[in-house]
N, C-alpha and C positions, 0 to 999 in steps of 0.2 A: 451797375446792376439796376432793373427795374426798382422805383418807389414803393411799385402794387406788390413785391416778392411777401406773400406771407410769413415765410420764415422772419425776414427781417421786419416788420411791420410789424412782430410778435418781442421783439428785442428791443425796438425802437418805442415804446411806448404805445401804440395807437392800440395795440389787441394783446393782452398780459392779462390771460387766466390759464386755467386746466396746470398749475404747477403744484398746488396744495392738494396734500390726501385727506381724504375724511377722517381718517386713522388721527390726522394732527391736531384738527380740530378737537375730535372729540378727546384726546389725551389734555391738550390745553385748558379744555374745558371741565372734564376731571379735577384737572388741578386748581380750578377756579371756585369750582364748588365745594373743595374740603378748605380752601381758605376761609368763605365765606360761614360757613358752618364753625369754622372754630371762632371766628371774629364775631358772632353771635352768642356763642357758649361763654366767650370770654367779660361780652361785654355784659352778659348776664348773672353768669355764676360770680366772676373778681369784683365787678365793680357797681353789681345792684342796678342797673339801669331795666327801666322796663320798657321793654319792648313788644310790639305786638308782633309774639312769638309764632302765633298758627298761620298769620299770612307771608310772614318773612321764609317760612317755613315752606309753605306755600309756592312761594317763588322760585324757592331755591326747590324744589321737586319741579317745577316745569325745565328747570333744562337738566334735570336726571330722566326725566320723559323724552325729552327730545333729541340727548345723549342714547337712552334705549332703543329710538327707534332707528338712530343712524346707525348702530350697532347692527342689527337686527334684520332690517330692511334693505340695506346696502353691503356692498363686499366691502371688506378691510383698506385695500389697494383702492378705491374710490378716487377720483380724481376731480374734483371739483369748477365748475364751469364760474364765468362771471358771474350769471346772475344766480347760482346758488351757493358761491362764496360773499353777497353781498347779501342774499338774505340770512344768511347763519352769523356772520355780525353785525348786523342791524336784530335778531333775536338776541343775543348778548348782551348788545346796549343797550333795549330793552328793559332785557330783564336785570340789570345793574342801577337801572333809573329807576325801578320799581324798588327795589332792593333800600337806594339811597332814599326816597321818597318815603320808605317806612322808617327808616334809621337816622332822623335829621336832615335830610337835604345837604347842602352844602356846608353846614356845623359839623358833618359830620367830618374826620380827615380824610376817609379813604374815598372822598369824592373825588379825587385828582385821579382813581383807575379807570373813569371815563374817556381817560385821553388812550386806555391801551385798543380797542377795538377801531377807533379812526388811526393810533399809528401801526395799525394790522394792514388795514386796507391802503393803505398808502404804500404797504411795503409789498405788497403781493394784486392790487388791482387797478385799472384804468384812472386815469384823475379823474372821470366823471362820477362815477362810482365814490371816489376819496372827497369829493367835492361834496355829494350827497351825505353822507355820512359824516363829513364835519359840520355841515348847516343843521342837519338834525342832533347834535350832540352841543351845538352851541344852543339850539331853541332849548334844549332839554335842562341846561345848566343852567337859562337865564328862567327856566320855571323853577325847579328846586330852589332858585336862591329864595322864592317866596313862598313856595307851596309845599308842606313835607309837613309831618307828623313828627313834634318836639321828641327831642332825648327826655326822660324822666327818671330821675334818682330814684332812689325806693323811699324818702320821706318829700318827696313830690317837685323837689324842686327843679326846673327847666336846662338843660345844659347847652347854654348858646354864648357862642363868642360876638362881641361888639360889632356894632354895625359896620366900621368904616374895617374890620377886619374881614367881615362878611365880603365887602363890596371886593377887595384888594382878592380874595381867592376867587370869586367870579372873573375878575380884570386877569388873574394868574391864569387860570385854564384856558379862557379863550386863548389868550397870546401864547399859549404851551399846545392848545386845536393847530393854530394857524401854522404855526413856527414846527413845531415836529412832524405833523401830519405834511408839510413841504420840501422840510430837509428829509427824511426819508422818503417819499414818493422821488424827488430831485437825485439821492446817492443810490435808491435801486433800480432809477431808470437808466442813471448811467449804466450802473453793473451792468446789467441785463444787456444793453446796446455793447456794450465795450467785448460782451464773452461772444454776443452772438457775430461778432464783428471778426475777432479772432476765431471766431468756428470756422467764418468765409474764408478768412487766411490761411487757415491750414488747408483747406478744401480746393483752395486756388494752388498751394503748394503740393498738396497732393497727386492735384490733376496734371500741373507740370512734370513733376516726379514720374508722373506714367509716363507720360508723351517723351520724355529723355529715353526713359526705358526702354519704352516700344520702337524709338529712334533706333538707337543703339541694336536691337534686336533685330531690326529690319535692315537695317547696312551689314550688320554680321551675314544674315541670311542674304543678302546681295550679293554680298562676295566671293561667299562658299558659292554661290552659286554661279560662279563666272564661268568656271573652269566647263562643269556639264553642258552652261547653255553655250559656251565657243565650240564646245565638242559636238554638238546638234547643228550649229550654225555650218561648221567646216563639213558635217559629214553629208549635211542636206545641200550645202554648195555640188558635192563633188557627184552627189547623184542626180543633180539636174545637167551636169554634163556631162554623165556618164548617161541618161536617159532620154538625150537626145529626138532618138530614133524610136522611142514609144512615150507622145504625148501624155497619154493619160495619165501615166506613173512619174512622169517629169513635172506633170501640172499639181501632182499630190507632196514631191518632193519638196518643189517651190516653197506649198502652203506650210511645211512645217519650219520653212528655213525663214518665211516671214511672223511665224508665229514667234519662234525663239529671237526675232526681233521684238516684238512685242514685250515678251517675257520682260527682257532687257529692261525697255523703257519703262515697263510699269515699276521693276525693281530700282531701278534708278531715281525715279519721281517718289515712290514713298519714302525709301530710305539715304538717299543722295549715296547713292553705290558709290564706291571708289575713298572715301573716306577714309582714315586709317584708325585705328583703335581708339589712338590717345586722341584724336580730334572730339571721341566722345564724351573726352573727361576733361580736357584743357584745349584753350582755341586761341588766336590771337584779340586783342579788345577790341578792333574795328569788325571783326567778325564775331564776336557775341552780339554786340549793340546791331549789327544790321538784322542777325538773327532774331535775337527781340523785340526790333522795329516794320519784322518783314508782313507779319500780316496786314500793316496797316497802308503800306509801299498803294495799295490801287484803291484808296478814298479820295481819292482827288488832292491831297494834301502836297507837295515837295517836300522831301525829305532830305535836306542837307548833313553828311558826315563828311569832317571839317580836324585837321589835328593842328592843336592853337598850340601855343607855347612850351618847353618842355626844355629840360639842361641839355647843352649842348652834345653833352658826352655822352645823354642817354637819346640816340638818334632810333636803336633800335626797338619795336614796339613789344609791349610787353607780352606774354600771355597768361592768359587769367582761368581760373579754375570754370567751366561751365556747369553753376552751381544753378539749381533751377530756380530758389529762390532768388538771384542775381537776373534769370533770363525773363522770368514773369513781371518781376518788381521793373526792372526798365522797361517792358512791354507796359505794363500799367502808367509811367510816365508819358512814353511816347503818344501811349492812346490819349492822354487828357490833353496835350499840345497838341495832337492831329483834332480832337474835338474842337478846341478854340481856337485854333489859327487862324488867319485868313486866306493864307495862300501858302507860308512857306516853316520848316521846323528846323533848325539847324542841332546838330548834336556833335557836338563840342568835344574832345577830348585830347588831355594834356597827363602827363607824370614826370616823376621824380624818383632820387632814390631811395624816398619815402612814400610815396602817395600815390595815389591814379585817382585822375579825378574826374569827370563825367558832367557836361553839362549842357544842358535841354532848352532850347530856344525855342520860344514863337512869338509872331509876328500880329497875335493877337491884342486884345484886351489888355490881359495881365488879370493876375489875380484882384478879387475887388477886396478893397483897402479895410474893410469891415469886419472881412474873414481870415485875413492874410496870417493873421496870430491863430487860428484855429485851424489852420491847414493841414490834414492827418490826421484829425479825431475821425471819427465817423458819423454816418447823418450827419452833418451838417449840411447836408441840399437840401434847399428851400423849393416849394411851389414856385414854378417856373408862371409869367406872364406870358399871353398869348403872344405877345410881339416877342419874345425870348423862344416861345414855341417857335413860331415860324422861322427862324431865323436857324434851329438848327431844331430840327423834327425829330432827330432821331436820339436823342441826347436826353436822357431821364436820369441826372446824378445822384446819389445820396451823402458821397461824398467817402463811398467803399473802397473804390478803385486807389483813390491815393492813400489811403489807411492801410491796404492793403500792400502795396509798393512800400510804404515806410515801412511799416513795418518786417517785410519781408527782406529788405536792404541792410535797416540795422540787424536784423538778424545774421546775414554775412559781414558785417562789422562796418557797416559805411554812416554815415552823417551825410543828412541833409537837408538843405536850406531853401526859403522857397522866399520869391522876391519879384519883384517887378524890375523890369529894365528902366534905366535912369537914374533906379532909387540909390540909394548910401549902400544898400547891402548888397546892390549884383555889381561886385567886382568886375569892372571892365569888361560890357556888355556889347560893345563896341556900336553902340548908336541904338541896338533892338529893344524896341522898348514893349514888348509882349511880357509873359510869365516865365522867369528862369525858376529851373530847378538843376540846384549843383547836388552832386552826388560823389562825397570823397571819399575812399578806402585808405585804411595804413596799407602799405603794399605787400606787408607779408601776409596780411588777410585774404587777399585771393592770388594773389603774384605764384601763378604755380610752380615759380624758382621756389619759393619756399615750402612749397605742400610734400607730403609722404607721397603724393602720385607715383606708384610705381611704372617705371621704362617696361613698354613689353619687348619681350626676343622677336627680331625681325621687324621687315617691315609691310605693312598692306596696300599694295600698288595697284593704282587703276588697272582694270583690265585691257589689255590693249588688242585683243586677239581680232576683234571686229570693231 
């Protein structure tokens, strides 16, 4: 898939906003300001501290203000942009550093809630945005540790903890800015990547799931359709030699007995007329994988299908359910070997009376040694060099297509393994030293001996009439 796909580009970190309602804000924020409000009442009325009570006051009415006006001004369902979910908490930390600034600064305890608006933004906005937002909350903290209006008893004495304790809760925040505001930007970039990733896969599994459909649908109607267009064919034969003797009506006859040729081929070419039912539901394995493989048959690539090793007593070839996650997920293989090959693919395939196993040669590169363990995440495609440009122009990975193929495979119950020829793990690659990918099933997994496929009555025989 394109890098530029904004959908993906929206999952993959570079562009993550318009997910948060104003409605959450302003509820969170709610809830911030009745804390606020008692944590003043408490530390006033239980414990005698004096506070200056009309500006803390104060503060805490500016975002009852700015609570009324998202209320008010905006709908409910509101859906927030980047740069007005960055300004609504940058007002919070704010308004919390003003807050701490009247109530002790960093003596005080609940200084450590300054780390909750940078691990907001981290969990819901761009790292640039999360970057901004930790650099101003660490300048903020390393002001409070020195500048803030003392706590006061009510017989006047200062309420401040020791300096080298002082120092140690400055030294705590920052490394709690750095370290949480990372590990959460880091665990909801995955998220994000990993759901918009499987969004693809089902999208890709869905599209296949039509295209079986509409297959299926269109050979049905091919074949029903045999019987009228032989009956057209034979009757428009018989009346251009029966019309002999008046051109005009023999020349009209012709044209419908060539058209019902037409008909033919066109039905034949979308739906592969002649087909029989269960072909649509079960195939042999060298005809799923060519079927999988076939779009890609006129890139310039050689496409070798190859049957390697297998028990002696099991000569005959299997047939495997055509499962579309099975027919997209090897088409997605095939495509990344036809992208990096040099000239030639071969696809391999061997079973047992346990297994069917599937394996995909090229003549390329091979996976690079860097990535080889991240093989099947998604994004994982790096900015291509110009000299990696020109060499293959058409090739923009992110690293979807085989995330997509995994996991579409393991979803049919298969395992696979991705390796370089030569290496310790490509069993017996027989000299090719490109990128294997083996692909094993347990055999009752697709082996349509073992599936509920039900046998239909009868059988659907080529047309043979013309």
């Amino acid at each position: 898939m394109p890098a530029t796909d904004p959908q993906l580009m929206t999952a993959s970190g570079t562009q993550r906003h318009n997910w948060i309602r104003l409605r959450t804000i302003t509820m969170l924020r709610w809830t911030a300001i009745a804390g606020q409000i008692i944590a003043i009442t408490v530390a006033q009325q239980m414990y005698n501290l004096q506070l200056e009570l009309l500006l803390c006051y104060l503060v805490i009415g500016a975002s009852v203000v700015g609570n009324l006006v998202a209320i008010f001004l905006f709908p409910e369902n509101k859906r927030l942009s980047e740069t007005e979910n960055l300004l609504m908490v940058i007002f919070d930390l704010l308004q919390l550093s003003f807050l701490l600034f009247l109530t002790g600064g960093l003596h005080n305890p609940f200084s450590l809630l300054i780390l909750g608006p940078v691990t907001v933004s981290a969990a819901v906005m761009s790292l640039r945005s999360t970057v901004m937002l930790g650099v101003m909350a660490m300048v903020i903290v390393s002001l409070l540790a020195e500048y803030h209006l003392p706590l006061r008893t009510e017989e006047g004495f200062i309420l401040r903890i020791p300096d080298v304790f002082l120092f140690g809760n400055w030294v705590a925040i920052i490394i709690a800015l750095c370290f949480l505001s990372a590990y959460s930007w880091k665990t909801s970039n995955e998220m994000h990547s990993m759901a918009a990733a499987l969004q693809a896969t089902y999208l890709a599994l869905s599209r296949e799931q039509k295209l079986t459909d509409i297959g299926g649908v269109v050979a049905a109607a091919a074949h029903e359709l045999g019987t009228p267009l032989a009956t057209i064919k034979l009757a428009s034969s018989e009346l251009v030699d029966e019309l002999s003797d008046r051109p005009e009506l023999a020349e009209d006859a012709a044209l419908i007995s060539q058209q019902a040729d037409r008909c033919r081929d066109i039905l034949q070419s979308m739906g592969r007329a002649g087909k029989d039912d269960l072909h649509l539901r079960k195939a042999p394995l060298s005809a799923v994988l060519e079927e999988a493989a076939e779009p890609h048959f006129e890139r310039g690539k050689v496409i070798v299908f190859e049957q390697t090793q297998h028990d002696a007593e099991l000569n005959e070839q299997p047939e495997i359910l055509r499962k579309p996650e099975i027919i997209h997920g090897m088409r997605n293989l095939v495509q990344n070997a036809v992208d990096f090959a040099k000239t030639t693919i071969w696809v391999e395939t061997s079973w047992s009376d346990s297994e069917i196993s599937v394996r995909i040669v090229d003549d390329g590169a091979g996976f690079p040694l860097h990535l080889i363990g991240r093989i099947g995440d998604p994004f994982v495609g790096q900015r291509k060099s110009d000299k990696e440009r020109a060499k293959r122009p058409e090739y923009e990975g992110m690293g979807l297509g085989l995330f997509i193929a995994k996991t579409l495979l393991e979803r049919s119950g298969a395992k696979l393994q991705f390796s370089n020829g030569g290496s310790q793990f490509a069993k017996k690659s027989n000299g090719k030293t490109g990128a294997v990918i083996d692909v094993t099933w347990p055999r009752n997994k697709i082996d349509a001996a073992f599936s509920n496929v039900a046998e239909v009555t009868g059988e659907n025989l080529r047309n043979q009439t013309y």
